[in-house]
N, C-alpha and C positions, 0 to 999 in steps of 0.2 A: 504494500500500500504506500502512496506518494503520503507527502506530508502535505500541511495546512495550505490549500492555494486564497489567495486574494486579490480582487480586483475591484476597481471604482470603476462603475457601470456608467453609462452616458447621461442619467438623470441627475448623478452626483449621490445614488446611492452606493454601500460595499456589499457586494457579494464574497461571502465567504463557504470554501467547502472542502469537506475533510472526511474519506471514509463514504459514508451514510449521509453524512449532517450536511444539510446545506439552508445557509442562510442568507436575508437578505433585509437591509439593515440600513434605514433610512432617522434622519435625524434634521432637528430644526434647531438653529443652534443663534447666539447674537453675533458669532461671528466664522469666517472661516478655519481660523487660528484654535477653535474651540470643537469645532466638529471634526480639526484633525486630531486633536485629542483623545475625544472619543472614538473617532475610529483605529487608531494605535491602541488604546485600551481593550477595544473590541478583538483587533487580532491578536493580542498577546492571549486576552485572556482563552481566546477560541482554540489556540495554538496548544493549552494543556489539555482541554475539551476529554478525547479522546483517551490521552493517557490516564487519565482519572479515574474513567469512569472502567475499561476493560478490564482492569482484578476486579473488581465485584458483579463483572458480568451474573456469576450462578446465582450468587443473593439477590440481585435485583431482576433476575428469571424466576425468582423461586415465590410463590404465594406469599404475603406482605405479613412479616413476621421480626425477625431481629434487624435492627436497627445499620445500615452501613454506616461505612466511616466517612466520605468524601462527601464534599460540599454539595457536588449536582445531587449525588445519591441521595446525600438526605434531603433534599431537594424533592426528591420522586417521591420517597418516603410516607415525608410528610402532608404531601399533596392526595396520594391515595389514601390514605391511614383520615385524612379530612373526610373522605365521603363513600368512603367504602359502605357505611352504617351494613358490615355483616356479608356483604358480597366479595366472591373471589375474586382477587387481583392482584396483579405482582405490582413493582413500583415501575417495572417499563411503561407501564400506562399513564407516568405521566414522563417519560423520558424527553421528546420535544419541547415542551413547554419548559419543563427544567432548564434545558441548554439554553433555551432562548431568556429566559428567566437572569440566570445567569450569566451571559454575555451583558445584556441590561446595566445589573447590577453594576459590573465594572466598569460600564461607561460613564452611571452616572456618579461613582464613587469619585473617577477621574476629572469631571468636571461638569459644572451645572447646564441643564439640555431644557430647553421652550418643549420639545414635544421628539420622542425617539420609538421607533419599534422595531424590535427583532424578529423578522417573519421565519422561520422553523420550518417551513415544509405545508402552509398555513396554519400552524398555531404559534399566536402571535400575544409576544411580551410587548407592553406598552407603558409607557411613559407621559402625562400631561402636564405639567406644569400649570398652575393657577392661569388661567383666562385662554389655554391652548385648546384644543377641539382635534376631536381624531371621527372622521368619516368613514365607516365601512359600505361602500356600496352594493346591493342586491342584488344579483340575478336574478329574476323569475325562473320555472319550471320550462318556460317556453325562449330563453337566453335573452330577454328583454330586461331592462331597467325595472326591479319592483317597489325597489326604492331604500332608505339610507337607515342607517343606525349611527346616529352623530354622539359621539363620548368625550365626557368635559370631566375635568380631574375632579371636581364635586360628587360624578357619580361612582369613584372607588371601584371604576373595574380596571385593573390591569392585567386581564389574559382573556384573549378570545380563541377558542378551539374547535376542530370539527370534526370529529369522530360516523364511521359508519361505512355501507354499504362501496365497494370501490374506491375506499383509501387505500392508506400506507400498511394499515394492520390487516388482521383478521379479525373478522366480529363475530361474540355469540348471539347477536339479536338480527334483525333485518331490516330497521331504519333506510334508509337512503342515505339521510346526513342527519347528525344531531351538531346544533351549534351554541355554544356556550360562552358567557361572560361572566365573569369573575372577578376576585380582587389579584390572580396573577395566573400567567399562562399556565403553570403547572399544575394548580387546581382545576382550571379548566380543561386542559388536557385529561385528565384521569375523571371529571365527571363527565365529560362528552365523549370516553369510554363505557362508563356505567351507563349512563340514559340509553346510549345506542345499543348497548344489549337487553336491555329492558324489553326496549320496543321487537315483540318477538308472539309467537303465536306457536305455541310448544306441539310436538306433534300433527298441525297441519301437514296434508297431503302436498302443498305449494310449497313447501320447503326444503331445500335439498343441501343434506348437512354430511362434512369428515369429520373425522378428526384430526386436528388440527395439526400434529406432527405429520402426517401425510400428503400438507398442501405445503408445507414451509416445516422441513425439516429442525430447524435452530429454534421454533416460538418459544414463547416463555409459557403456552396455552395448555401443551402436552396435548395430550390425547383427547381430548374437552374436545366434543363438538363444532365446528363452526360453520355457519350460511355459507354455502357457494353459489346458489341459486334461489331465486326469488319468481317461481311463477309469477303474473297476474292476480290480484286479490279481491273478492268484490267487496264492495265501500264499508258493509258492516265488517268483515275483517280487518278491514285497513285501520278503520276507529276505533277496533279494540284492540290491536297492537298499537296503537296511538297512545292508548290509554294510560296501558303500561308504563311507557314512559314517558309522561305527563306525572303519573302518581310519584313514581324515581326524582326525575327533576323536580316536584313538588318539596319533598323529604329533603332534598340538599338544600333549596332554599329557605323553608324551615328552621333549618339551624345556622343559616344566615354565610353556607359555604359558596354560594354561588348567587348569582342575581338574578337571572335570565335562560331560559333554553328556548334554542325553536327546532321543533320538529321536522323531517318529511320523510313520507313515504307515500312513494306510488301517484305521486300529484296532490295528495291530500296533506295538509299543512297544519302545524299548530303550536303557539306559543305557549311557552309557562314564563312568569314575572314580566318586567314592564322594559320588553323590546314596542319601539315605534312601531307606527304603521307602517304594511307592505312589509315587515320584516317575516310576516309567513311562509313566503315560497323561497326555500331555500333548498339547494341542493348541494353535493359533495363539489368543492372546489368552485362554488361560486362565488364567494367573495372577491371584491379586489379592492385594494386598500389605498387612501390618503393622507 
């Protein structure tokens, strides 16, 4: 494996990638002199990334149990151990948001930032500064504008995630996309795992499940079933895997670990806490960010 590459992209954002990890890492800063800052800060700290976290690979493969030693790791940790409330999960579930989490951290340690996020793969660590604004804009279900999620540092979310059907993972549920806001990527990361296996319809004939060492040799899933295919559902199905994970995302924000989820499956759309309007029709990799 090459070592950490980096590059300043043509909008004046850094692209960093290493491995797995690939980030992309935009910042609003008062001056030039300060955004190089942060982005030196960003590639040193990304540069250990890697080394850190590979000895605790098996621990953080392993069902969420004793504690690792490493900054990300406890990172992941603490983020699943937040919202597990009793469900299976290792701490890889919240391993992007961590890193992105984390590279954050060190830029804003290194110097003060108007408004910064670290994009992970889409789940995204973010930074506002009193009177800054961070826009996520919406797909619709039909690749049209459905419209915006606008976050100001008053509303105390810094991590949006999107977990489900045609990402980066494997999922035990059949969501499409579950998308999540939080008070930091890594939380959000590891509940927009939970919710999107939630949304699941146990036994239906429409569903077509492995297990999981047999799609991806290396999971941290083992043998645990997961969706490979998602027949067609008709509307009362779709609503009551909906539901499911509606009751999940209910439960986290209850205990006041998350702010927001939004739903989808199969065209059918639904939010839990206070995302904007047109924030319903969301799918996997629709966002694109400001």
């Amino acid at each position: 494996m090459t070592g950490p590459v980096s590059a300043l992209l043509d909008d004046g954002r850094l692209h960093l990638q290493h491995g797995p990890i690939d980030l992309i890492i935009g910042v609003e800063a008062p001056d030039d002199a300060t955004c190089r800052i942060a982005y030196r800060a960003a590639r040193d700290r990304f540069a250990t990334v890697l080394d850190e976290l590979v000895p605790e690979l098996p621990l953080l493969r392993a069902p969420l149990g004793a504690a690792p030693q490493g900054q990300i790791a406890r990172r992941m940790h603490r983020a699943c151990g937040t919202v597990a409330q009793g469900d299976f999960v290792t701490p890889m579930a919240a391993v992007a948001g961590s890193v992105a989490d984390t590279v954050l951290s060190a830029m804003l340690a290194a110097t003060p930032l108007i408004r910064a996020h670290v994009n992970n793969g889409g789940d995204i660590a973010l930074h506002l500064a009193p009177g800054a604004e961070y826009r996520a804009a919406i797909a619709g279900l039909d690749g049209q504008l459905a419209g915006q999620i606008t976050l100001r540092a008053t509303d105390g979310v810094g991590g949006i995630a999107t977990s489900g059907q045609g990402g980066r993972s494997l999922s035990l549920g059949i969501a499409g996309a579950v998308t999540v806001l939080a008070r930091d990527a890594a939380t959000a990361d590891a509940a927009a795992t939970l919710i999107a296996n939630a949304v699941d319809l146990p036994g239906h004939p429409a569903i077509t499940r492995q297990p999981a060492c047999d799609v991806w040799p290396d999971t941290d899933l083992g043998a645990r079933p997961v969706v490979t295919h998602v027949a067609p559902l008709p509307p009362a199905d779709i609503a009551r895997a909906l539901s499911h994970g509606v009751t999940r995302a209910q439960a986290m924000i209850d205990t006041g670990a998350i702010a927001a989820a939004a739903l989808v499956l199969q065209g059918q759309g639904v939010t839990v806490g206070d995302f904007e309007d047109g924030a319903t029709a969301l799918k996997e990799r629709s966002l694109s960010y400001a």
